[in-house]
FIMINU-869474 format. One line per field, with one value per atom (N, C-alpha, C): chain; residue in three letters; x, y, z; atom name; residue number from 1. Coordinates in Angstrom, 2 decimals. Each point is the difference from the previous one (the first is absolute). Example, Ala and Ser with C-alpha at 12.3 -4.5 7.8 and 13.67 -1.06 7.14 Angstrom:
# residues 2
mol c(A	A	A	A	A	A) .
type c(Ala	Ala	Ala	Ser	Ser	Ser) .
u c(13.19	-0.89	0.90	-0.35	0.82	-0.77) .
v c(-5.69	1.19	1.20	1.05	1.19	1.09) .
w c(7.80	0.00	0.00	-0.72	0.06	0.73) .
atom c(N	CA	C	N	CA	C) .
seq c(1	1	1	2	2	2) .
***
This chain:
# residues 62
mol c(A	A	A	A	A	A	A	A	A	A	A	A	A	A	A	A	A	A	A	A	A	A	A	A	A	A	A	A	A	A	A	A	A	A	A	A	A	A	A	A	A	A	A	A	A	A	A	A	A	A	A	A	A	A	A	A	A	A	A	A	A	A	A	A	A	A	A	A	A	A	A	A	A	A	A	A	A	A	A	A	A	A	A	A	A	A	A	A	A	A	A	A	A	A	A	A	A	A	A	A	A	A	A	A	A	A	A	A	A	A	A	A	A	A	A	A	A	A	A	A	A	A	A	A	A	A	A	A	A	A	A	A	A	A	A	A	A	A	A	A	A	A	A	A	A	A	A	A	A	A	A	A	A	A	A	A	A	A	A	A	A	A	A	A	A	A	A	A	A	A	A	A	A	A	A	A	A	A	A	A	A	A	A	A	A	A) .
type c(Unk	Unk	Unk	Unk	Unk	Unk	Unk	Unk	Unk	Unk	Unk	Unk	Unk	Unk	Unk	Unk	Unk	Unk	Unk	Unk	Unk	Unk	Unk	Unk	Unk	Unk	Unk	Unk	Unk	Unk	Unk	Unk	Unk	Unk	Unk	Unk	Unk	Unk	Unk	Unk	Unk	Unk	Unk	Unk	Unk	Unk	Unk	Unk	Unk	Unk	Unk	Unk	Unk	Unk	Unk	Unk	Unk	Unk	Unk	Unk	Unk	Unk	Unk	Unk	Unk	Unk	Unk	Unk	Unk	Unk	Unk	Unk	Unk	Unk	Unk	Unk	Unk	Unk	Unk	Unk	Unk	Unk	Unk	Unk	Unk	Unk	Unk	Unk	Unk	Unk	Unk	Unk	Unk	Unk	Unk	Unk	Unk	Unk	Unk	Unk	Unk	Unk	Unk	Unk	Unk	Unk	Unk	Unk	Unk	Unk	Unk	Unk	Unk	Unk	Unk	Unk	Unk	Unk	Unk	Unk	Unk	Unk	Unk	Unk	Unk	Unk	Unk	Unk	Unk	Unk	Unk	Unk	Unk	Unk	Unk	Unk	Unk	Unk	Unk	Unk	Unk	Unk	Unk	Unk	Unk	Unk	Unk	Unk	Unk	Unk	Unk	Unk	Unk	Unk	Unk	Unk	Unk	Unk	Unk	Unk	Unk	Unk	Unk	Unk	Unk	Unk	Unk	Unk	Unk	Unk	Unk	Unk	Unk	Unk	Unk	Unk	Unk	Unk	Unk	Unk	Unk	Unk	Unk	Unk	Unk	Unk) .
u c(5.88	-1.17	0.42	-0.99	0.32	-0.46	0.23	-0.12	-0.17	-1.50	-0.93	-0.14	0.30	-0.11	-1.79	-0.37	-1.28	-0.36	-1.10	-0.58	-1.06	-0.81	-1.36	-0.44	-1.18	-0.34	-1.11	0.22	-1.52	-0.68	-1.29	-0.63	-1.05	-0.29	-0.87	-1.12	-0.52	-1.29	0.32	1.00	0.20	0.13	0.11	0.08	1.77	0.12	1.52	0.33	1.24	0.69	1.04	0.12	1.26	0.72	1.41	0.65	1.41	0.13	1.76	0.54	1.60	0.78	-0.59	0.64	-0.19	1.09	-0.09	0.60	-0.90	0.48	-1.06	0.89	-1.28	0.87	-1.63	0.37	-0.83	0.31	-0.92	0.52	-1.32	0.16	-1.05	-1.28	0.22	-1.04	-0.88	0.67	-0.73	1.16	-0.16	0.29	-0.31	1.36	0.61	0.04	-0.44	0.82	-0.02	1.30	-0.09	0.48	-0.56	-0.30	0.91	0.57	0.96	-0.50	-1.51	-0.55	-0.42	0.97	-0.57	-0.88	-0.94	-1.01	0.25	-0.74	0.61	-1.30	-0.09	-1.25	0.11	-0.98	0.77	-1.47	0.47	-0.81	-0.13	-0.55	-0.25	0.72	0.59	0.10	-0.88	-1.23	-1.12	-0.79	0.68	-0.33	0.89	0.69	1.03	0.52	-0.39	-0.02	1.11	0.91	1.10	0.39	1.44	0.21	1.21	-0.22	1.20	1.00	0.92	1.18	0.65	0.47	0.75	0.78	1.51	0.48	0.69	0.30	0.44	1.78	0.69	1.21	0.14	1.28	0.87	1.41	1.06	1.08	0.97	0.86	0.52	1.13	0.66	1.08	1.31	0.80	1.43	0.79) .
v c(-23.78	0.77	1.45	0.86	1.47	0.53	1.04	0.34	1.36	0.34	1.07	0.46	1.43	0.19	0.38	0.88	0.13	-0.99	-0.51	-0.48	0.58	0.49	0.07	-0.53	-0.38	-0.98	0.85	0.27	0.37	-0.67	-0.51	-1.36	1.04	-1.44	0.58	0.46	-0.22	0.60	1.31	0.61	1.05	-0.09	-1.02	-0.25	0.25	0.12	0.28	-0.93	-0.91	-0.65	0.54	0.22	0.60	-1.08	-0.34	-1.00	1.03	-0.37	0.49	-1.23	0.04	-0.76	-1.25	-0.34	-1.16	0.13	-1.80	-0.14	-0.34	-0.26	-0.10	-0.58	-0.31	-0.07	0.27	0.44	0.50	-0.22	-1.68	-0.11	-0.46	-0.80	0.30	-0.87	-0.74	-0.63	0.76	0.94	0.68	1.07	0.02	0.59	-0.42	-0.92	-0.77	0.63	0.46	0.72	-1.02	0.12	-0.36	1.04	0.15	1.59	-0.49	0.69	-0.26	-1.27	0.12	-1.11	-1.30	0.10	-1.91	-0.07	0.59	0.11	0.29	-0.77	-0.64	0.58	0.95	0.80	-0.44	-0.43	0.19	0.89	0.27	0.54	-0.09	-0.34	-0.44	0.92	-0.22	1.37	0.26	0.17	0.65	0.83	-0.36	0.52	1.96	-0.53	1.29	1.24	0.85	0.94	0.69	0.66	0.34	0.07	0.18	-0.24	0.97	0.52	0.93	-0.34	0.00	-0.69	1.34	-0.09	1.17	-0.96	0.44	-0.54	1.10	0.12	0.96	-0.27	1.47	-0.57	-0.29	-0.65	-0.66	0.53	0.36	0.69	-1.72	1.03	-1.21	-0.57	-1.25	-0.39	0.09	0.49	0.31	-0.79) .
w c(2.06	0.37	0.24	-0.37	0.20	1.31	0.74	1.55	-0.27	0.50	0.44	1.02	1.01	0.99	0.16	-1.15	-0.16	-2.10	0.47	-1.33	-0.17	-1.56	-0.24	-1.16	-0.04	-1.35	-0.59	-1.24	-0.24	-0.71	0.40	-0.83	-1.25	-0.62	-0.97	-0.26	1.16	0.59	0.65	-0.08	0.88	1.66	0.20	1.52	0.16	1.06	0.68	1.02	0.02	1.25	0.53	0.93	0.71	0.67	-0.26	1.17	0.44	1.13	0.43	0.37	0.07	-0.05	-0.78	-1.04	-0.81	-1.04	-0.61	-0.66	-1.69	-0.63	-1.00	-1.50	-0.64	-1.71	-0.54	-0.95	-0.93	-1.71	-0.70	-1.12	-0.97	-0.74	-0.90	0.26	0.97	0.64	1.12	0.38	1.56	1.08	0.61	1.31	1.13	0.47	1.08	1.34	0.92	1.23	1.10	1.02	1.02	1.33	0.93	1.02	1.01	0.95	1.30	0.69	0.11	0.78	-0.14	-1.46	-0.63	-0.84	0.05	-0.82	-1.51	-1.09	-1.33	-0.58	-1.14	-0.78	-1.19	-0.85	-1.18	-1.23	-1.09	-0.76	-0.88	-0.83	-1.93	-0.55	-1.27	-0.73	-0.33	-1.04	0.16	0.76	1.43	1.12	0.13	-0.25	0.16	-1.43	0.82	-1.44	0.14	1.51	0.03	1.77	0.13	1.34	-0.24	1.25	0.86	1.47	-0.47	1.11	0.60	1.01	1.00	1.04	-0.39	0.91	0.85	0.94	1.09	-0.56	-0.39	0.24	1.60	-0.04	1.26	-0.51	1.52	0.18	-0.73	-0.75	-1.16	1.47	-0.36	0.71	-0.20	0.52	0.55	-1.14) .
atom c(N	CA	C	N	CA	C	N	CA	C	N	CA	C	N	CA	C	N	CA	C	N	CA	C	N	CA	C	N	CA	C	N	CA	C	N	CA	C	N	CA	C	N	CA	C	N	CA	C	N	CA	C	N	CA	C	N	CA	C	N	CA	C	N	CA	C	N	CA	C	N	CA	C	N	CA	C	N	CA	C	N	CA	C	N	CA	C	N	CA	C	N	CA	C	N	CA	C	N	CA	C	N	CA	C	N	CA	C	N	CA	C	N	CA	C	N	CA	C	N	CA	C	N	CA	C	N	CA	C	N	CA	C	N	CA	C	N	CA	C	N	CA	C	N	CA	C	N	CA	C	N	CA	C	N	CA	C	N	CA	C	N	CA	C	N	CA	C	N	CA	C	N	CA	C	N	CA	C	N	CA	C	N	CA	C	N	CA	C	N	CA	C	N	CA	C	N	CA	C	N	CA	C	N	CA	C	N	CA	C	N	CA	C	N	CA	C) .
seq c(1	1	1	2	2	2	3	3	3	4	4	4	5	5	5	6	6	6	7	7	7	8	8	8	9	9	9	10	10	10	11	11	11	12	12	12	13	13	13	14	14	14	15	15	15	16	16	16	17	17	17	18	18	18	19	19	19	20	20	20	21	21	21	22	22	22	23	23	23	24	24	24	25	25	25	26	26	26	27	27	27	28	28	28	29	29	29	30	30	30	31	31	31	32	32	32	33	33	33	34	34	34	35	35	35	36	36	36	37	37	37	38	38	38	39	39	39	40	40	40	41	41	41	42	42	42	43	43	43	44	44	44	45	45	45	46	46	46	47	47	47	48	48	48	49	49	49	50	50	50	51	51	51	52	52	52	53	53	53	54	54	54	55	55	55	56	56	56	57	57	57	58	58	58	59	59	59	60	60	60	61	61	61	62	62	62) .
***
């Protein structure tokens, strides 16, 4: 799974989802997310026209 500090989806209707912290996959069936708090989303592909990921760097390790 891939890891989003900020996520956005843009559906095909022009509507917008915003999630932070999540994990996700995104393949030819849909768009999978699951958020810090457990909570499991999922989305058709049809549903999704494009998505934007941001992850915050983090101080690398020693």
């Amino acid at each position: 799974m891939l890891r989003a500090d900020e996520l956005t989806i843009v559906h095909h209707d022009d509507t917008v989802s915003h999630f932070t912290d999540v994990t996700y996959t995104l393949g030819r069936d849909g768009l999978r997310l699951l958020t810090a708090t457990g909570d499991e989303k999922a989305f058709p592909g049809h549903e999704v026209l494009t998505t934007h990921a941001l992850l915050a760097h983090r101080d690398l390790a020693a």
